[in-house]
Legacy VTK file of the C-alpha trace (Angstrom):
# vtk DataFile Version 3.0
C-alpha trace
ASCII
DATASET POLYDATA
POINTS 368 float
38.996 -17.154 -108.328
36.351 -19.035 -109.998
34.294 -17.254 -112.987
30.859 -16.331 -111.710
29.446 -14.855 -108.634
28.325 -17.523 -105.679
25.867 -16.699 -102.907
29.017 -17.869 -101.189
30.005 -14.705 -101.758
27.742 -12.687 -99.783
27.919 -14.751 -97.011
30.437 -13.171 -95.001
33.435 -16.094 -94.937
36.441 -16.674 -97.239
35.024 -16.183 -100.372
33.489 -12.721 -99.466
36.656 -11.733 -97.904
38.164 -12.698 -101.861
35.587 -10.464 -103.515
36.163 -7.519 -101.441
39.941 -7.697 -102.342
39.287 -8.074 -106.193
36.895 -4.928 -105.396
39.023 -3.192 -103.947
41.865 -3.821 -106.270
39.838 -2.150 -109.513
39.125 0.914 -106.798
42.097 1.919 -104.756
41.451 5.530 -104.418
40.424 6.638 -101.019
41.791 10.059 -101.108
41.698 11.943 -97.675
39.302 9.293 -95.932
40.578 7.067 -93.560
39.091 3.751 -92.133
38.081 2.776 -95.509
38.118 -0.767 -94.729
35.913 -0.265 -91.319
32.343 -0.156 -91.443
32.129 3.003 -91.907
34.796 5.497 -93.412
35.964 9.012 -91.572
37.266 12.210 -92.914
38.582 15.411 -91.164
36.155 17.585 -92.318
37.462 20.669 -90.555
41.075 19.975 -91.917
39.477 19.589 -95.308
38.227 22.911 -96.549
37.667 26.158 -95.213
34.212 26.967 -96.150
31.849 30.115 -96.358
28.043 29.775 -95.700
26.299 31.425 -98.413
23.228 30.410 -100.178
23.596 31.866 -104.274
20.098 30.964 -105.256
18.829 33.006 -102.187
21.324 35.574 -101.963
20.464 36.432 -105.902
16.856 36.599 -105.293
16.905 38.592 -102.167
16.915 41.699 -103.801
14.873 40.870 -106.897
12.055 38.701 -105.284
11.631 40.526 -101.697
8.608 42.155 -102.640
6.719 38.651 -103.366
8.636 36.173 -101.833
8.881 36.696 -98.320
10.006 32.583 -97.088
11.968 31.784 -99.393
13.963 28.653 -97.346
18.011 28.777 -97.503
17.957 25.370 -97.808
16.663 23.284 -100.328
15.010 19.798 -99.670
13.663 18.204 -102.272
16.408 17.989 -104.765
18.995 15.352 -105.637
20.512 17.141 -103.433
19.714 17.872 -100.207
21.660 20.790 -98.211
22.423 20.938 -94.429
24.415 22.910 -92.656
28.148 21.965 -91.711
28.812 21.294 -88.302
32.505 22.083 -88.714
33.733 25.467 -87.054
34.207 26.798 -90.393
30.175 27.202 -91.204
29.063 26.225 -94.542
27.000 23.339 -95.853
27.048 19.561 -96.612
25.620 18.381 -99.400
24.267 14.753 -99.450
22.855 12.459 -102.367
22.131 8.982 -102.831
21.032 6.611 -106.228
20.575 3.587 -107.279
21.446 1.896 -110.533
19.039 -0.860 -112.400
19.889 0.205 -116.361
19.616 -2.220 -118.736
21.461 -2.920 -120.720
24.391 -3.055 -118.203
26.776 -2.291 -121.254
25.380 0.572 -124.075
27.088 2.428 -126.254
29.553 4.970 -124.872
29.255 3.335 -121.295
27.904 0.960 -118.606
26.264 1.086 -115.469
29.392 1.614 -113.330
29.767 5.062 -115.541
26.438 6.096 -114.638
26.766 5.111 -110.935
29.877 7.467 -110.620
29.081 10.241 -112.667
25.116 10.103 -111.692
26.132 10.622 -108.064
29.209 13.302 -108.624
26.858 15.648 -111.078
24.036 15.165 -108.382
26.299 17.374 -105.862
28.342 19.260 -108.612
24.915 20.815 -109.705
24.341 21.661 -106.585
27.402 23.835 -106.223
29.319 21.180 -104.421
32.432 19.632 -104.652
32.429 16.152 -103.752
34.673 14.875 -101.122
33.770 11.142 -101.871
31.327 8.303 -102.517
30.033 4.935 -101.354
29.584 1.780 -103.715
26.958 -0.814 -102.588
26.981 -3.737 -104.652
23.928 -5.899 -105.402
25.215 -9.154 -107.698
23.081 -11.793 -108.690
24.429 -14.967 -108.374
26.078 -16.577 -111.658
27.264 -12.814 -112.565
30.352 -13.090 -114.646
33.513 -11.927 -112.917
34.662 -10.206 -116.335
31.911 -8.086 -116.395
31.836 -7.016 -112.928
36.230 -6.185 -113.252
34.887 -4.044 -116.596
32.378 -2.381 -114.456
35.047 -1.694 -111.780
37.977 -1.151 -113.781
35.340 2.147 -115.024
34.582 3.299 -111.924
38.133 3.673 -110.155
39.277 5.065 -113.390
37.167 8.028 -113.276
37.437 8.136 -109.343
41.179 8.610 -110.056
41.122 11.277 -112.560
38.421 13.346 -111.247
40.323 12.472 -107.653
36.905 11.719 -106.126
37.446 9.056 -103.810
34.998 5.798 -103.520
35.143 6.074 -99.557
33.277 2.954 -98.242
30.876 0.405 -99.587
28.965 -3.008 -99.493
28.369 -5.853 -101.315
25.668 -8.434 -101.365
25.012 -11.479 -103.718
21.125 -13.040 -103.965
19.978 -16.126 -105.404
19.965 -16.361 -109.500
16.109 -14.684 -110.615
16.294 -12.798 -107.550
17.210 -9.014 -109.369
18.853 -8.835 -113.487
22.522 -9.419 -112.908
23.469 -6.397 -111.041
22.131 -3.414 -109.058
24.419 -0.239 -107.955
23.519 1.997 -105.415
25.652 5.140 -104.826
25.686 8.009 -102.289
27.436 10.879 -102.351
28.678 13.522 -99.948
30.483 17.580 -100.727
30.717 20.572 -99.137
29.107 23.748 -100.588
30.675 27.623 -100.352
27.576 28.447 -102.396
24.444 26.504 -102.894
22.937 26.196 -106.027
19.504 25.077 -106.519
16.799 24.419 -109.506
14.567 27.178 -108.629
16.658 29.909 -108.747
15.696 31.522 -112.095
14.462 34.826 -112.434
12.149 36.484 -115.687
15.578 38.389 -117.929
17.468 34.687 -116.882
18.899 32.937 -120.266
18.634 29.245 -120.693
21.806 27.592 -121.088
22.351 23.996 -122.537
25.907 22.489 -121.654
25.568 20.294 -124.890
23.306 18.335 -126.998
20.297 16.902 -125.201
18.850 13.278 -125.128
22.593 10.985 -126.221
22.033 8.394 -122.893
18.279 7.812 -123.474
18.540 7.372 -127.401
21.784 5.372 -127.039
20.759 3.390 -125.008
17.427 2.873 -126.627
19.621 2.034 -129.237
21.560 -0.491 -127.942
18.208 -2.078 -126.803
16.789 -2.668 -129.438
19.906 -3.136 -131.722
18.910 -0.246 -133.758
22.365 0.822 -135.565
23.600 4.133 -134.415
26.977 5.835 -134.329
25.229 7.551 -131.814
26.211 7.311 -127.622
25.913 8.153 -124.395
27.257 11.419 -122.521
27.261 10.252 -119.637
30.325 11.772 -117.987
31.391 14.081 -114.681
31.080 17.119 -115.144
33.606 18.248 -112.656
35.391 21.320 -114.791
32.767 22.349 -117.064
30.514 23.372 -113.536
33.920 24.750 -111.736
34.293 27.296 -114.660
30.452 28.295 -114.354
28.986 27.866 -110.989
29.709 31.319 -109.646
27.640 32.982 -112.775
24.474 30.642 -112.535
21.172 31.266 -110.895
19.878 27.778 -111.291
21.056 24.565 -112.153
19.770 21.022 -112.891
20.791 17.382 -114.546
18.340 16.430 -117.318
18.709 12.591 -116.484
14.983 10.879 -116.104
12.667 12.415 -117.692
14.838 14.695 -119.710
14.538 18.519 -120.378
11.122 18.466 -120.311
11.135 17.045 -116.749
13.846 19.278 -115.513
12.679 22.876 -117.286
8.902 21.686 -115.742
10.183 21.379 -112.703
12.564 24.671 -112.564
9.590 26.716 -113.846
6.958 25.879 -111.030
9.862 26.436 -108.597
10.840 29.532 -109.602
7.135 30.944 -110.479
8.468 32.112 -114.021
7.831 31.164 -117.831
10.325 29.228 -119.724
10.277 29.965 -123.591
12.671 27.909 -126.022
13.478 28.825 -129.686
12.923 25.681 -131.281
15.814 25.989 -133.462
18.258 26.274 -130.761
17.502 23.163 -128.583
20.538 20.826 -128.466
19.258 17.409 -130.000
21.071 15.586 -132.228
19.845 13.989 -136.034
20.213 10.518 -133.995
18.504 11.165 -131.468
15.071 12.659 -132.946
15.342 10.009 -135.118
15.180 7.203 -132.751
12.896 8.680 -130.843
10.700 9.059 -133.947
11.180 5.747 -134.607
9.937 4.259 -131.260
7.489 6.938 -130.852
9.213 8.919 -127.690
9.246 12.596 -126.953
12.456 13.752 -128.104
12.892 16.130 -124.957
11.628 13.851 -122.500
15.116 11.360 -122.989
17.365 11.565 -120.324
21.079 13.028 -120.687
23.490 11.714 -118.069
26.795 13.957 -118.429
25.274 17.573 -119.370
23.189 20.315 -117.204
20.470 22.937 -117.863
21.756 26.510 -116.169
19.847 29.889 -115.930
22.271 32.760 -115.927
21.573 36.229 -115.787
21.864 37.840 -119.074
24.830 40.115 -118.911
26.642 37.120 -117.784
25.047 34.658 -120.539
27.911 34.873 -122.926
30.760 34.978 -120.561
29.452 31.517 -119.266
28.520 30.361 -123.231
32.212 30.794 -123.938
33.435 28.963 -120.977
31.210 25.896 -121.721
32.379 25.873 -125.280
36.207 25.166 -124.050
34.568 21.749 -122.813
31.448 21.039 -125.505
31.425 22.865 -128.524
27.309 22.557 -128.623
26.496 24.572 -125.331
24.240 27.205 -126.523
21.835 29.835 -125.063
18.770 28.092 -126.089
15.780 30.381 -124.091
15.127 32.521 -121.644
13.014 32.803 -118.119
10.014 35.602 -118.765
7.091 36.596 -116.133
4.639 33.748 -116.247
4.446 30.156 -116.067
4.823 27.135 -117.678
7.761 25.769 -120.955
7.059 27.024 -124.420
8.995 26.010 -127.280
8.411 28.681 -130.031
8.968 28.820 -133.823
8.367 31.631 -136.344
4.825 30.272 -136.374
3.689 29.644 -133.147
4.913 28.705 -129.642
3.677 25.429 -128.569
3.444 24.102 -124.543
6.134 21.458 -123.413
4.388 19.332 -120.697
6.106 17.432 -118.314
6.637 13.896 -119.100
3.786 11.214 -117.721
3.844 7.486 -117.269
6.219 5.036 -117.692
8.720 6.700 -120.089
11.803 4.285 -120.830
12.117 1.864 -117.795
15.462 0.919 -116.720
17.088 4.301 -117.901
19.774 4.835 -115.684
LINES 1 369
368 0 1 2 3 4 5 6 7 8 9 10 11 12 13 14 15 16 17 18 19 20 21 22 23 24 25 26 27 28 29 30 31 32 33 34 35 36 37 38 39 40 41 42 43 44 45 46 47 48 49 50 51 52 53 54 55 56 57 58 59 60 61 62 63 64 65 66 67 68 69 70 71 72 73 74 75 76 77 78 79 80 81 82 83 84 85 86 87 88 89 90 91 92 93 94 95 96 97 98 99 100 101 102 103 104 105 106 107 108 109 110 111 112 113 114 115 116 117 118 119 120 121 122 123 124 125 126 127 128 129 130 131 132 133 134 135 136 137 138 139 140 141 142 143 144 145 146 147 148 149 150 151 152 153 154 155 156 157 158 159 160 161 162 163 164 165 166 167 168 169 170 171 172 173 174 175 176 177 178 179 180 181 182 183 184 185 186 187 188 189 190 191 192 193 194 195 196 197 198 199 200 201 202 203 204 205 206 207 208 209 210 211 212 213 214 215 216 217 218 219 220 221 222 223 224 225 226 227 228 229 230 231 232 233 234 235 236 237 238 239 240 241 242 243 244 245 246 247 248 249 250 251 252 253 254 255 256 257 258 259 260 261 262 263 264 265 266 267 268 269 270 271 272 273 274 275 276 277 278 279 280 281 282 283 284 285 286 287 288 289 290 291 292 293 294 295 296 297 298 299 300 301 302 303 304 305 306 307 308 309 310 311 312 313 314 315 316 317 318 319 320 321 322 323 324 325 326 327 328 329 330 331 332 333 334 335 336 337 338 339 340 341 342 343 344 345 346 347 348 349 350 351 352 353 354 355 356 357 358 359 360 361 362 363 364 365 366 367
């Protein structure tokens, strides 16, 4: 096979037929599906899992928020995540995602875009209370795209389909003229089936704050990488598969700080939920790197995104039980604030306690 990519290639003869095989041969595992190589792929849902249908953010509000929330829906819709239910015999839910990849650079330290297209997809339903059953890959190449960096890009992704056993089920490729996108575009969707849903407006005033690990590595990696700043510092962008197995069943809320960051995300969980958030300054998760980079180019620290951690309320007798789980996978999950009547995210000091605002205008293009 030649070196670059050809709009020969995405023109449905021979030579597409030879890109779909070297495809194919960097991501092999197809898990349960069947008809992988059909236009469109097919799994036995109802031999897959027995599943209940509960709702967790719901069913722990029900009692605590009856009095002044009498609608709240039991499913939500305007996540990463949306939730249906399962048409299978067994009840339960589907969850469903989809994303699309454009980060530049392709390769940054600690990763590349085929890292982010897998795990930014998988955490989408894991946060969600899901476990994924499998993903698609659409490819978007630009023509004259190397063939090394593509096999790097693939070789990552059916690596971490196999050991995470999350199977790429079905996808596409297309290849446009040179100029026409930057190299290469990724567009993922996912789909997982949910005993109970979790959702980012779950939290409750008594709820603690929980950080799975430090906050803002992708954004100031890559950031770094950008603009060849020196840095030991990279990414986390990684599945979080086990860290949210341990967990799930003790959290109230639950969210991925990827654009936007934790300002975005605790915003965002805040208005949902119709509570205050209030951080103590000294326990926020962010790294010496990280602030400084972002001091450097003049960013807000909290506003860079973080594409293998997630931001959990728990309920505070459980807070600790959870903390020491986390800490088997990331030895910098902490309890960093808590949910209190109110509104609005407050990071406080001994001094004072200071608004967090979520993040406006174009923050760092090309993130993710």
């Amino acid at each position: 096979m030649i070196n670059t990519i050809k709009l020969a290639h995405g023109s449905g003869g021979r030579e597409m037929g030879e890109l779909i095989e070297f495809i194919r041969k960097h991501i092999s595992f197809t898990g349960n599906w069947e008809c992988t190589d059909e236009d469109s792929a097919v799994l036995n849902y109802a031999n897959q899992r027995e599943c209940e249908s509960a709702c967790l953010a719901c069913a722990s509000r029900a009692g605590r928020r009856e009095s002044t929330q009498k609608n709240i829906p039991l499913t939500p819709h305007l996540n990463d995540c949306p939730v249906g239910r399962a048409s299978s015999k067994e009840g339960g839910f589907i969850a469903f995602t989809t994303d699309a990849f454009v980060v530049d650079p392709i390769f940054f330290p600690g990763g590349n875009i085929g890292d982010l297209a897998f795990n930014g997809t998988v955490n989408d339903l894991l946060v969600q209370g899901a476990e994924p059953l499998g993903i698609s890959l659409a490819l978007v190449l630009e023509e004259g795209f190397l063939f090394s960096y593509l096999e790097k890009i693939l070789k990552t992704i059916g690596n971490l389909s196999k050991k995470i056993k999350v199977p790429i089920a079905t996808g596409d490729t297309k290849v446009v003229p040179r100029g026409a996108i930057d190299k290469i575009m990724i567009t993922t969707s996912g789909v997982g089936i949910v005993e109970k849903i979790l959702t980012d407006k779950g939290l409750f005033p008594g709820d603690k704050i929980i950080a799975s690990g430090t906050l803002g590595d992708h954004g100031a990696a890559l950031l770094a990488g950008r603009f060849n700043y020196r840095t030991n510092l990279k990414s986390d962008t990684k599945p979080l598969l086990e860290e949210l197995r341990a967990v799930k069943n003790y959290l109230t809320a639950s969210k991925d700080p990827t654009r936007g960051g934790m300002a975005s995300v605790l915003n965002e969980m805040a208005e949902k939920s119709r509570v205050k958030i209030v951080l103590d300054e000294k326990k926020i998760p962010v790294k010496k790197e990280t602030c400084s980079i972002s001091r450097l180019l003049g960013i807000e620290k909290y506003a860079l995104a973080s594409e293998g951690r997630f931001i959990a309320g728990v309920r505070a007798n459980d807070a600790e039980l959870v903390l020491e789980n986390l800490k088997k996978f990331d030895k910098n999950a902490i309890i960093m604030g808590e949910a209190i009547n109110g509104g609005g995210v407050y990071i406080k000091n001994k001094l004072r306690e200071k608004k967090l605002d979520a993040p406006e205008g174009v923050l760092v293009p090309r993130i993710c």
